[in-house]
SETI-933441 format. One record per residue (C-alpha): residue in three letters; residue number from 1; x, y, z. Coordinates in pm, whole numbers. Each point is the difference from the previous one (the first is absolute). Layout:
<pts>
PT:ALA:NUM:X:Y:Z
...
</pts>
This chain:
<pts>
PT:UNK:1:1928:6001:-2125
PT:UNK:2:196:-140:-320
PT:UNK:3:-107:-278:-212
PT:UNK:4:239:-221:156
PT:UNK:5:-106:48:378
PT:UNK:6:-373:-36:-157
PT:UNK:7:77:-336:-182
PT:UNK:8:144:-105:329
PT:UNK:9:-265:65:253
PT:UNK:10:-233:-204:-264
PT:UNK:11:227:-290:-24
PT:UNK:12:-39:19:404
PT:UNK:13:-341:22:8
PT:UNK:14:-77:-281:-272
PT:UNK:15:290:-242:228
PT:UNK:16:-200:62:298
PT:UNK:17:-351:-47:-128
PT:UNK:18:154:-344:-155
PT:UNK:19:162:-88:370
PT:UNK:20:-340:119:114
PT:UNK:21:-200:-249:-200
PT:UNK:22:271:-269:51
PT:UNK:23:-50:37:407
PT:UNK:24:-385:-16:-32
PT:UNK:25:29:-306:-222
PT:UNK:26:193:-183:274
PT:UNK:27:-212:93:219
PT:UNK:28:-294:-109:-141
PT:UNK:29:167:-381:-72
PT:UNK:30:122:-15:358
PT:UNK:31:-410:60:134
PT:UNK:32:-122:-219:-286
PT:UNK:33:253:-282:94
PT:UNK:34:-91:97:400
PT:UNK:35:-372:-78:-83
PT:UNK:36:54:-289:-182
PT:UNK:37:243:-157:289
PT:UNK:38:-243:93:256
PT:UNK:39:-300:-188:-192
PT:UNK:40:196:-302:-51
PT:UNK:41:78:-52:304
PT:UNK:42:253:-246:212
PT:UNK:43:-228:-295:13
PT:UNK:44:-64:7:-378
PT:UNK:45:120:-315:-155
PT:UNK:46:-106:-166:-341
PT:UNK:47:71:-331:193
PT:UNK:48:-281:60:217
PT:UNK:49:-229:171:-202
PT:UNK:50:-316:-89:-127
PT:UNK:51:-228:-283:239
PT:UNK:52:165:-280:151
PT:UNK:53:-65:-347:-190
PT:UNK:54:-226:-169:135
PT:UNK:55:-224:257:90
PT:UNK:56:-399:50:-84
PT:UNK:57:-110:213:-296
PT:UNK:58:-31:335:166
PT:UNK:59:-436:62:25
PT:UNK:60:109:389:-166
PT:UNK:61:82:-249:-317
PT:UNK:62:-272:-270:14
PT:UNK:63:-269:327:-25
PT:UNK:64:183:153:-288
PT:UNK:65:88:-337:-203
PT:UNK:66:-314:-244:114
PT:UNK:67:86:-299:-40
PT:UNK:68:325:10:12
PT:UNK:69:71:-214:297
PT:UNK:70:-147:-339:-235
PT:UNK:71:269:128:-229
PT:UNK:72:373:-53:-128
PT:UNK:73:130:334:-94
PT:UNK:74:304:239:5
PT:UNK:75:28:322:94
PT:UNK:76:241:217:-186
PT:UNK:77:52:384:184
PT:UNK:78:152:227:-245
PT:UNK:79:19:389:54
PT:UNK:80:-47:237:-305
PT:UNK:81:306:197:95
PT:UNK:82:233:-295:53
PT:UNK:83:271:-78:-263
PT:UNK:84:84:-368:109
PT:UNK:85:-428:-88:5
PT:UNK:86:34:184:-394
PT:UNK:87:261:-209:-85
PT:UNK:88:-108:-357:127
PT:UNK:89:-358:106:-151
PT:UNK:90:139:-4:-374
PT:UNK:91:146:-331:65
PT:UNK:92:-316:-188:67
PT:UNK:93:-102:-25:-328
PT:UNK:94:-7:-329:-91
PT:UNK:95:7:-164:317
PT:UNK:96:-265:-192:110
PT:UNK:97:-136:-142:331
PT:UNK:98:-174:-247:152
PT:UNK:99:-209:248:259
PT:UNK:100:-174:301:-121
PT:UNK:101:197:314:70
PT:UNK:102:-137:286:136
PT:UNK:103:162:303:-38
PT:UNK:104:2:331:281
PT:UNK:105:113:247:-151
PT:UNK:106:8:298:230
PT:UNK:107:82:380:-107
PT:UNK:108:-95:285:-220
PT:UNK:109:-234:-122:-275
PT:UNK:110:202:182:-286
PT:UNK:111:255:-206:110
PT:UNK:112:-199:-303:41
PT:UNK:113:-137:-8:-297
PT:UNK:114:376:-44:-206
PT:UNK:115:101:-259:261
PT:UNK:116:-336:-197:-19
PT:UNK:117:54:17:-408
PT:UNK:118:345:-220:74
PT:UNK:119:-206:-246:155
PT:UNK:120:-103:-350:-189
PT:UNK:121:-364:15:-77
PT:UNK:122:-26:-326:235
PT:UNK:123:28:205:264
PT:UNK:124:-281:143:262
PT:UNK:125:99:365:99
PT:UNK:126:-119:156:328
PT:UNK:127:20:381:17
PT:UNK:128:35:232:282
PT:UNK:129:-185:58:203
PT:UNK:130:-62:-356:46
PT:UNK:131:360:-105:-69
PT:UNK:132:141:193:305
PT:UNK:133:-301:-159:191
PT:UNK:134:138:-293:-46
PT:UNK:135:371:18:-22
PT:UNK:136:-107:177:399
PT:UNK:137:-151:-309:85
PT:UNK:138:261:-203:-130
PT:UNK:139:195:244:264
PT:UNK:140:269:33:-402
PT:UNK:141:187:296:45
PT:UNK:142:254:-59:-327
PT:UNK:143:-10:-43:-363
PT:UNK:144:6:-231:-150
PT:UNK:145:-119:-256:213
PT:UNK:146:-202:-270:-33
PT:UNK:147:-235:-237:196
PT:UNK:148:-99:-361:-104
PT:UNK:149:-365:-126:173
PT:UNK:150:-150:-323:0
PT:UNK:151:-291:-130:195
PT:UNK:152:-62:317:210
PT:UNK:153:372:-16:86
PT:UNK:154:300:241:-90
PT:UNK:155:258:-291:-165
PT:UNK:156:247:199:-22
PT:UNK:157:153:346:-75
PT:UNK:158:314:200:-165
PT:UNK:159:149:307:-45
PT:UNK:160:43:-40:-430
PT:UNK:161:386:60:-80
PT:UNK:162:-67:-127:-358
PT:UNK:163:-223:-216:-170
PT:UNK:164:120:-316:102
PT:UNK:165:-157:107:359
PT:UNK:166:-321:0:-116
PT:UNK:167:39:-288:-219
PT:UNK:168:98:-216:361
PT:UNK:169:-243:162:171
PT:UNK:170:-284:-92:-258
PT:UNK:171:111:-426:-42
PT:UNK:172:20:15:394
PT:UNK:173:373:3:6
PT:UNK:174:237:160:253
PT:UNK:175:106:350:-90
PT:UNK:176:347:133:-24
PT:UNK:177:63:176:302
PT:UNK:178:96:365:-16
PT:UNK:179:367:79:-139
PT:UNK:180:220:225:267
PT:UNK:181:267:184:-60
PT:UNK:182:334:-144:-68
PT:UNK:183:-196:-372:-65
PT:UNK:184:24:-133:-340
PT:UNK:185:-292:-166:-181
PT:UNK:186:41:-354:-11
</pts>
């Protein structure tokens, strides 16, 4: 065989092992978007997530947080992993409320523990396991989402977009309702 026939069936061989790895790279983002489809779900809606207003303190809460239905307080759900829960969590500081915050913040604790740092000092953190417990029993299912209680009584409830969402939430004001596509921000 001559040098150039050699060089050749090399070139060959290194194209295919690159279409190779291309194919099993698709593949492997078609499953993981398949799973991740198939978990959400067709019901899933941030609208309807979280409890309905209106409704009792879950009892799962009440026995981790005693207490807590003589209370005002907000719940704040952020995820470790979540870039939108990292990003509203640097722009708290400096904000204050009126109602203690209480922070779950579910995920890996590596992970945790840099998103917990971005916190203001003000604010109570609740770690997993006990911040799934209760983001379960709040029946929250995204991130980041929070839930206003007063009185025993879920006040009210948001999916956070920015800031300003959990400012509204926390004075007791109506929240923005979720921008769709092709609807412009008024």
């Amino acid at each position: 065989m001559s040098g150039l026939a050699t060089a050749a069936l090399i070139l060959i061989a290194i194209w295919l092992g690159v279409l190779t790895v291309a194919l099993v790279l698709t593949v492997r983002q078609i499953g993981i978007l398949t799973v991740r489809l198939s978990q959400a779900g067709e019901s899933f809606n941030v609208d309807t997530d979280g409890p309905e207003v209106g409704s009792d303190i879950p009892s799962e809460v009440r026995k981790i947080l005693p207490g807590i239905e003589t209370s005002v307080v907000n719940f704040i759900l952020l995820s470790s992993n979540c870039n939108p829960c990292r990003e509203l969590a640097t722009k708290l500081d400096g904000h204050s409320f009126d109602a203690p915050v209480i922070t779950l913040l579910a995920g890996r604790k590596e992970l945790a523990d840099g998103l917990a740092s971005l916190l203001p000092s003000g604010f109570q953190v609740l770690r997993d396991p006990a911040a799934s417990q209760v983001a379960a029993a709040f029946q929250i299912q995204s991130t980041p989402f929070a839930v206003a209680v007063a009185a025993g009584k879920v006040r009210s409830k948001a999916y956070l977009h920015s800031l300003d969402d959990l400012l509204a939430l926390a004075n007791g004001q109506k929240t923005r309702p979720p921008l769709r596509e092709g609807v412009k921000d008024e």
